[in-house]
N, C-alpha and C positions, 0 to 999 in steps of 0.2 A: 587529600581531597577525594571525594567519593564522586567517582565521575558517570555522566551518562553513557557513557562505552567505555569498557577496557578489556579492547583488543591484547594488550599484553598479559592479562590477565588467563586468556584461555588456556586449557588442557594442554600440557605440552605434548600428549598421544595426538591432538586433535594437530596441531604446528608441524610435527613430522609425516602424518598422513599427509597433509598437504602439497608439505615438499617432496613426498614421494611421488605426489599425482603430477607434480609438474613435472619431476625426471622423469616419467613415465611417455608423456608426451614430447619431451625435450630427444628422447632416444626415439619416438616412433618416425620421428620427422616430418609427422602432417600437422597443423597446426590450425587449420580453418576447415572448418565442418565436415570432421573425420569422425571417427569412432565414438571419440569421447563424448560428444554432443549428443550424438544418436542415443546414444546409451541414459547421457543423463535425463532427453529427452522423455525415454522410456520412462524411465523411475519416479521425473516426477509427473508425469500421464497417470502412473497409477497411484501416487500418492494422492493427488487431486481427483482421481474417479472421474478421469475423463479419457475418453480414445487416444487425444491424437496431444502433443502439446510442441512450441517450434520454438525453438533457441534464438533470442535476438542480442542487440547489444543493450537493450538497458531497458526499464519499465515502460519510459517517456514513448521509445518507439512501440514497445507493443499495444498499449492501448490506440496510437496511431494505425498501425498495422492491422490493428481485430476494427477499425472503423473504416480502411480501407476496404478490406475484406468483407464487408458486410454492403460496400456502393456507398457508405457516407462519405458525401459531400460538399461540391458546392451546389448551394443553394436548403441544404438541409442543416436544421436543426439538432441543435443534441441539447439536454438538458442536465446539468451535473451540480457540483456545490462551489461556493465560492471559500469555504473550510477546507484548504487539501493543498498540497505543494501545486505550486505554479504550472510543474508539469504537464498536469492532468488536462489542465486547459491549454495549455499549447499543441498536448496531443490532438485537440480537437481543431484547431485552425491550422496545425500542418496538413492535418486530413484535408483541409480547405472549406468544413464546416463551421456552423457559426454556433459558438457555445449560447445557451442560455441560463442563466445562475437561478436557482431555487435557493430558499434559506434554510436552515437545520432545526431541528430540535434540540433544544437548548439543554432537556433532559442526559442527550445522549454526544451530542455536536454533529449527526449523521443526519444525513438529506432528509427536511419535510415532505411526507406526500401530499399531505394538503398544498405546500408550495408548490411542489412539484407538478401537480393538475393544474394551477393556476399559471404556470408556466408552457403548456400545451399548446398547438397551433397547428394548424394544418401541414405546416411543414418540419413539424415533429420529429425525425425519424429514428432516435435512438434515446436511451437512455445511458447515461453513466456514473453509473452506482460507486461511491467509494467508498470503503469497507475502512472508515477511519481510525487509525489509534490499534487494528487490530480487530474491530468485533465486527457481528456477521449478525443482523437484526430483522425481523420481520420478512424474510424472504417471500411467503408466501403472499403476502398485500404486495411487495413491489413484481411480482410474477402477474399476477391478478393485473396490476395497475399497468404493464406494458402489452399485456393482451387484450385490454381495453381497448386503448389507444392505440393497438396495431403498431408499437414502434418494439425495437428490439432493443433486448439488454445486455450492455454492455459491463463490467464488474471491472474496478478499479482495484484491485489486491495486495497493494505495494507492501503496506504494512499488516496482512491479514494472513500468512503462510499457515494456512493448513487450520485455519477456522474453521470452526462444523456447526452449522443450523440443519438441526432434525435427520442429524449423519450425513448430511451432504458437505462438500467442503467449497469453500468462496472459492469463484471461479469457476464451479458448475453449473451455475444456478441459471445463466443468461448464453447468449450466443457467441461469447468468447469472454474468457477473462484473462488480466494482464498484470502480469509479476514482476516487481524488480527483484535483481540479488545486488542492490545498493551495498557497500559494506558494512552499513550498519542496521539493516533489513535484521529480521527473526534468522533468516537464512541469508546470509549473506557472500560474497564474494570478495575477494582483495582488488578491485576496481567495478565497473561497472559493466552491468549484464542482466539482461529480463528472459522474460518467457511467455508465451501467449499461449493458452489454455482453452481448448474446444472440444465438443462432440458432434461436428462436423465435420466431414471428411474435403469437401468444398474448400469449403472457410480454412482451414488448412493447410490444402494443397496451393492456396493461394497466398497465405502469409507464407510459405514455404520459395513461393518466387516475389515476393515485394521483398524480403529482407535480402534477397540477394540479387539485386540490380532490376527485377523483375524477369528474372531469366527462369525461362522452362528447362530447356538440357542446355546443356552445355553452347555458349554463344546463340543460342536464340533466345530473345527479349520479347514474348508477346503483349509485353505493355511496363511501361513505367516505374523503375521500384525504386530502392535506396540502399544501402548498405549498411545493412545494419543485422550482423551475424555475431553470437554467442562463441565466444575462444574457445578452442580443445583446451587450454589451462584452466581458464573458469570453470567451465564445467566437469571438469577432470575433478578439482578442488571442490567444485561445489557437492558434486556424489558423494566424497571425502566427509564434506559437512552435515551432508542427509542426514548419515547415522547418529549424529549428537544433536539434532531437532527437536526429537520427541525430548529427550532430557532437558535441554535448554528452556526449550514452550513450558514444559511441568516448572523449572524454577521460576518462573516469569508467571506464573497462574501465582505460587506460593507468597511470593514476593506480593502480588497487587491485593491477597486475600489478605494480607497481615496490613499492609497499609489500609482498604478497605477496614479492619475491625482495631486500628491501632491510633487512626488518624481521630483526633476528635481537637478542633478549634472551631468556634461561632467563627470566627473570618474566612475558615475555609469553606468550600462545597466540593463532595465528591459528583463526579459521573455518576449515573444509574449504574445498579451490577448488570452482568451479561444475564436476558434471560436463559443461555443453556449453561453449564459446566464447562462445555468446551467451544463455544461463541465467542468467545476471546481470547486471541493471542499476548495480550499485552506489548503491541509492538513498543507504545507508550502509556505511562499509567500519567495520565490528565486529571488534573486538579482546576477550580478555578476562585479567583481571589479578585475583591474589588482594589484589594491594593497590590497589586500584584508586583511592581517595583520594591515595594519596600520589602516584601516577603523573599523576593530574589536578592537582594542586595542580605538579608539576613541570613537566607542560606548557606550563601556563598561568605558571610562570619563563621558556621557554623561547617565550613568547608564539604560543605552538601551545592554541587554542581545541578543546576536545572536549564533547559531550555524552553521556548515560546514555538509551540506546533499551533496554529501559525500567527506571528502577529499584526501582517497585513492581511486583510480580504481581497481577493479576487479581484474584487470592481473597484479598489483601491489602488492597485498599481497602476503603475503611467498609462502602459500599452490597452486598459481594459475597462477606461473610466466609464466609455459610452457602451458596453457590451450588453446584452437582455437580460432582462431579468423579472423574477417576481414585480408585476405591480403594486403589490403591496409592500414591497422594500427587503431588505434582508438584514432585520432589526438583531434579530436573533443573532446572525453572523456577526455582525460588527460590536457586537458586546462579547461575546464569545473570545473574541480576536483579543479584548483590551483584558481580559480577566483568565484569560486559558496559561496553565503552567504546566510545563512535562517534567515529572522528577525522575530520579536514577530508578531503574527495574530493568534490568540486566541479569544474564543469567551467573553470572561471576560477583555478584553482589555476596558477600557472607549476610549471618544471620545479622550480629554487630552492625554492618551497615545498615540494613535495615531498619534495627532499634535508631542506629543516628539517625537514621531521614526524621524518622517518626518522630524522636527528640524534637529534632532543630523545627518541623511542622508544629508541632503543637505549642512549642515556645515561642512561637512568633505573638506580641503582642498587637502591632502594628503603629502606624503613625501619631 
């Protein structure tokens, strides 16, 4: 089976680095927001080309975190997609804000700005951009678009590690952006760990005490936070992972380029390509198919593993039926939803697999 991850499959250089970074911290004896953090901290601040960036426990919280940090809450607005893990929106109502859903372009499955203006209101006051699938699109209209509107940008980068539109990299485009190192993220972690990314020294020093109880030094609390700090193991491991990123991203471009110029079936549709070279990560290479059942059930003959990013929308789940949205609907989204398929592109994929996706894709007759 040709799987959408295989972890077992990595470098075994990469597997003992790893375990080196954990004896490394297992012998220092600190283990919560020591050395290792600060460090990895550091590395990826300047990977991202930004000042400052702050270790948390996982994506969900940092995009929470960079909204507390900016005064989003109750009573304010934020504007994001209803195309994007669950997460993203939760981020925004533990902040205590009220999300509002814009629809995508169907071109791409990334936030409409025509929705997105039509989503606007006086109590506007952010934006949160997700950097879906990996690509990093149009930055300069959505910069344009929240200086307009006086609300701030907020960058959703789960899936988008080390994206670049016009040599900048996702997450410096807005006033903080928010990373996971999910395990199965471009960069990943062996459980779960984020990062929040700024060139704010403010904004910063302020997620710097939300993620740790909301404490200034030591036992002073000047205000409210949570617990929500990045392990000396994770990020021990993770600096470990840095160095095999650019390799990994490079097979994950080669992989989507052969699928893009290999894939050809009338049933299928690809995504648009990224307008730069390096605007996409491929954290997923997304297809979509009006029979999308029967094309997954055939894969999975052809023992080619695919998953559904994502097959509910936003305003579909339980907790979210009544939540704002485009008055015009989110047409786009909900087809989107019924017809999006994510195939294996991985950076451990051989050439061989490949050629199988590309096989078992174009052999699909349908129903």
């Amino acid at each position: 089976m040709i799987l959408m991850n295989d972890f077992k499959a990595e470098p075994p250089e990469l597997r003992e680095a790893m375990l080196g970074a954990a004896r490394r911290v297992l012998e220092s004896g600190w283990y919560v927001l020591g050395n290792e953090v600060v460090a990895f901290e550091k590395q990826w601040a300047v990977a991202c080309g930004v000042d400052y960036a702050v270790g948390v426990g996982n994506g969900m919280d940092a995009i929470e975190i960079a909204l507390r940090a900016l005064d989003v809450g109750s009573g304010d607005e934020v504007i994001t997609t209803p195309m994007t893990a669950f997460a993203t929106v939760l981020a925004i109502l533990r902040a205590g804000a009220t999300p509002v859903l814009a629809d995508i372009n169907p071109e791409t499955a990334l936030l409409s700005i025509d929705s997105a203006a039509r989503c606007v209101t006086p109590k506007t006051k952010a934006l949160l951009l997700v950097h879906l699938y990996g690509q990093v699109r149009n930055m300069k209209a959505w910069l344009d678009f929240c200086a307009k509107h006086g609300i701030k940008l907020v960058e959703d980068c789960a899936q988008a590690h080390l994206a670049t539109w016009q040599g900048k990299v996702a997450g410096s485009f807005g006033a903080a952006g928010a990373y996971s190192f999910y395990p199965t993220k471009n960069l990943g972690a062996p459980g779960d760990a984020g990062m929040l990314v700024t060139d704010d020294e403010a904004i910063a020093q302020r997620a710097g005490r939300l993620r740790n109880y909301g404490q200034s030094i030591r036992y002073h609390h000047p205000e409210l936070g949570m617990n929500s700090r990045l392990d000396e193991i994770h990020a021990a491991m993770l600096a470990e992972r840095m160095g095999w990123l650019p390799e990994f991203t490079e097979r994950r471009r080669q992989i989507a380029k052969t699928y893009q110029m290999g894939i050809k079936n009338p049933k299928i549709r690809l995504l648009a390509s990224p307008e730069e070279s390096l605007a996409h990560v491929f954290h997923l290479y997304v297809i979509t198919c009006e029979q999308r059942g029967a094309l997954q059930a055939h894969l999975e003959q052809h023992q080619v593993q695919s998953h559904i990013h994502y097959p509910i929308p936003i305003h579909h789940q339980e907790p979210c039926r009544d939540i704002a949205r485009d008055p015009q609907g989110l047409g786009n989204s909900e087809r989107h939803a019924t017809t999006c398929l994510s195939l294996p592109c991985h950076p451990q994929m051989t050439d061989s697999n490949v050629a199988a996706v590309i096989a078992a894709v174009n052999s699909f007759q349908g129903a």
